[in-house]
N, C-alpha and C positions, 0 to 999 in steps of 0.2 A: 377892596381888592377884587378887580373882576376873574372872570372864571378862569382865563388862558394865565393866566399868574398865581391863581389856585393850584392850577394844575403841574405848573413850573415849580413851584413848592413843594408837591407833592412828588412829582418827579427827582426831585431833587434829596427826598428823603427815604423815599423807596429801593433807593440802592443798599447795599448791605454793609460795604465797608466805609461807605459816605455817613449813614447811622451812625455805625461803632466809633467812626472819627470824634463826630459832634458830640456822644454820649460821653465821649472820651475825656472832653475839657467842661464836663458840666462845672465841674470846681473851680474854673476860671482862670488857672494858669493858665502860661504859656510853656508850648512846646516846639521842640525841633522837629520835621518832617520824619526824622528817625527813631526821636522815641514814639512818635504815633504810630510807625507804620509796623514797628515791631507787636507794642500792642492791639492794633490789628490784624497782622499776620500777614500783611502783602509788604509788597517789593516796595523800598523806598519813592523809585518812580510814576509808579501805580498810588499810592499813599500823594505826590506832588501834583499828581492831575484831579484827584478829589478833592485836596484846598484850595486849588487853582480854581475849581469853581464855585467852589463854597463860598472864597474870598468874593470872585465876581458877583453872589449873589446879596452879596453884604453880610452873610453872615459869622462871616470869620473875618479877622484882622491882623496881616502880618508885622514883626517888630525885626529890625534888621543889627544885627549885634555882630562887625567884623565880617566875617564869610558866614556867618551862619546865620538863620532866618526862624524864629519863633513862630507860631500859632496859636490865637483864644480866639476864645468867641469874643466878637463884638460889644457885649454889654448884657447884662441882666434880662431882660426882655426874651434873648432869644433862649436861655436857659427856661425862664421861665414858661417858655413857648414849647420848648422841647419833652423835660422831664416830664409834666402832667399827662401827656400823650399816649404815655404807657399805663395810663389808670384808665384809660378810655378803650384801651384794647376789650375783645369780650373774654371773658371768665375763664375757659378755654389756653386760650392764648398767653393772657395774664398769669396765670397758673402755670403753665412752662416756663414761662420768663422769669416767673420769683421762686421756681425752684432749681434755678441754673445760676443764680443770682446769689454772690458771697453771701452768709447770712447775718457778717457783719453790717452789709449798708441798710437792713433791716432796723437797728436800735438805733444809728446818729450816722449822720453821713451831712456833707457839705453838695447847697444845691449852689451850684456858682458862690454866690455870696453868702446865703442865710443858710439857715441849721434844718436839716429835713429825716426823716424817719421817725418811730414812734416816737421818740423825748419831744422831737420837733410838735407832732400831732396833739399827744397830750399837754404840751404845755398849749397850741393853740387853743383847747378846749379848757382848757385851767382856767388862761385869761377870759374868755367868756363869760365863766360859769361864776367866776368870782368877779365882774364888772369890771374890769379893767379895760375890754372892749364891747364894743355895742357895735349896731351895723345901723348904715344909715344907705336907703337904695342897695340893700344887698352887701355892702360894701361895709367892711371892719375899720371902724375908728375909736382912735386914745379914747377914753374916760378920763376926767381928771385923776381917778384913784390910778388908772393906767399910766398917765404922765408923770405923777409921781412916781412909782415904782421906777419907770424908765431912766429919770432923772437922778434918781436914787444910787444906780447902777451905774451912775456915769457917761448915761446918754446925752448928747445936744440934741432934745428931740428942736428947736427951734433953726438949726441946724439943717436938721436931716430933715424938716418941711421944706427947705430951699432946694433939694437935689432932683434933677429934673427929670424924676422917676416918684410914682406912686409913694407917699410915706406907709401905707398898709394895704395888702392885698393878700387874697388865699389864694394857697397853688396846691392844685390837687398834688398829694402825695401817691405815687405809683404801686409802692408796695404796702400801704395802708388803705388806697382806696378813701381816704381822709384827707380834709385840708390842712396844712401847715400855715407857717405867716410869711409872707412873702415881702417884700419892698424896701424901704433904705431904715426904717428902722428895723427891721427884723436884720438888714446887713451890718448894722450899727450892732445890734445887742450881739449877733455872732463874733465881733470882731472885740466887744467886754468878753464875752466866756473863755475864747481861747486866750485873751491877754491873762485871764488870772487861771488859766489852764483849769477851765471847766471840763473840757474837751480837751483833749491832743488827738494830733493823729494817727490812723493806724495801722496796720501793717497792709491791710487792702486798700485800693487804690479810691478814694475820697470818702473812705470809711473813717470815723470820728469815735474817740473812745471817752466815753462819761468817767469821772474821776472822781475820788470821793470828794472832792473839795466840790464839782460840779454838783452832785449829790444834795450836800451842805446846802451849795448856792441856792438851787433851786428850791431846794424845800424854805429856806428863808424870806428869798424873793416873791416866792410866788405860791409857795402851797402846796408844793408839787410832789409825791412821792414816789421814787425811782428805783425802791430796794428790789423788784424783781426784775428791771430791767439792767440794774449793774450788773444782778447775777448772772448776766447774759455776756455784758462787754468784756 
């Protein structure tokens, strides 16, 4: 990416209600120009001319159903491009941000596709710490004890190698300041948790609430102990 296209990015993100939009669909639906622009707080037409060029910039994609017209983001990538961004803010800043910030999307929250907040973090550091990942050039990969467990769970980790996105990546987590797992199998094992409703959703908007059965799961699968974080959800 050269500079003048840096800059168009940046420009692009710097506005305030063009942010809230994008922040808006980290969980990957889609929406109508109307409920974004209510939960941003401007005029439906004003809310039309900010996807108008988000679309133009690739990073939104509209879906046309009747007279009405949907809005997500494009694909994985640019979530994952997005939400890390706020862990990069300085301390200051950050610090506003996460105390203005429901304190629900704190314990589990949906990043576009995969699971993020603390459960998210500590299970990233679970898997480590109990070999189930390793890193090879910086970069988090299966262990065989890893591909079983994954497989175990119900994963097609052979599958989810063919999707033409990373199988494992860390994304900085914003309000931990930590990495989570990011890539098509971290979108695979999110899409087993909510089928056996590890997770449901919650009352804030792409806040995720741990269940005791998730509880259960986790401690089974993986090792993991959640009793002072349920006490939270």
């Amino acid at each position: 990416m050269d500079r003048s296209a840096l800059a168009e990015l940046g420009a692009l993100l710097a506005d305030e209600s063009r942010a809230q939009l994008l922040m808006g669909m980290l969980d990957g639906r889609a929406y109508s120009v109307g409920e974004l622009a209510r939960r941003v707080g401007v005029a439906p037409s004003t809310a039309s001319e900010h996807l108008a060029k988000l679309c133009d910039a690739g990073m939104l994609c509209v879906e046309a159903q009747g007279r009405h017209r949907y809005f997500r983001l494009t694909g994985p990538e640019i979530a994952e491009m997005l939400e890390p961004l706020l862990g990069f803010l300085p301390s200051t800043s950050h610090s506003a941000i996460r105390s203005n910030a429901p304190s629900a999307l704190f314990v589990a929250r949906r990043c576009y596709d995969h699971l993020a907040g603390e459960v998210a973090v500590r299970l990233y550091e679970q898997l480590v710490s109990s070999g189930r990942l390793n890193f090879i050039d910086q970069r988090p990969v299966l262990t065989a004890s890893g591909r079983s467990t994954f497989i175990e769970l119900g994963l097609d980790v052979d599958a989810l190698a063919r999707r033409e996105r990373p199988m494992l990546r860390g994304c900085l987590d914003w309000t931990e300041r930590r990495h989570h797992l990011a890539g098509s199998v971290a979108a695979g094992l999110l899409e087993v948790m909510l089928q056996r409703r590890w997770f449901i959703d919650g009352a804030v908007h792409r806040a995720l609430v741990l269940t005791s059965s998730g509880r259960d799961g986790l401690s089974k699968y993986f090792d993991l102990t959640t009793r002072k974080l349920a006490e939270n959800c």
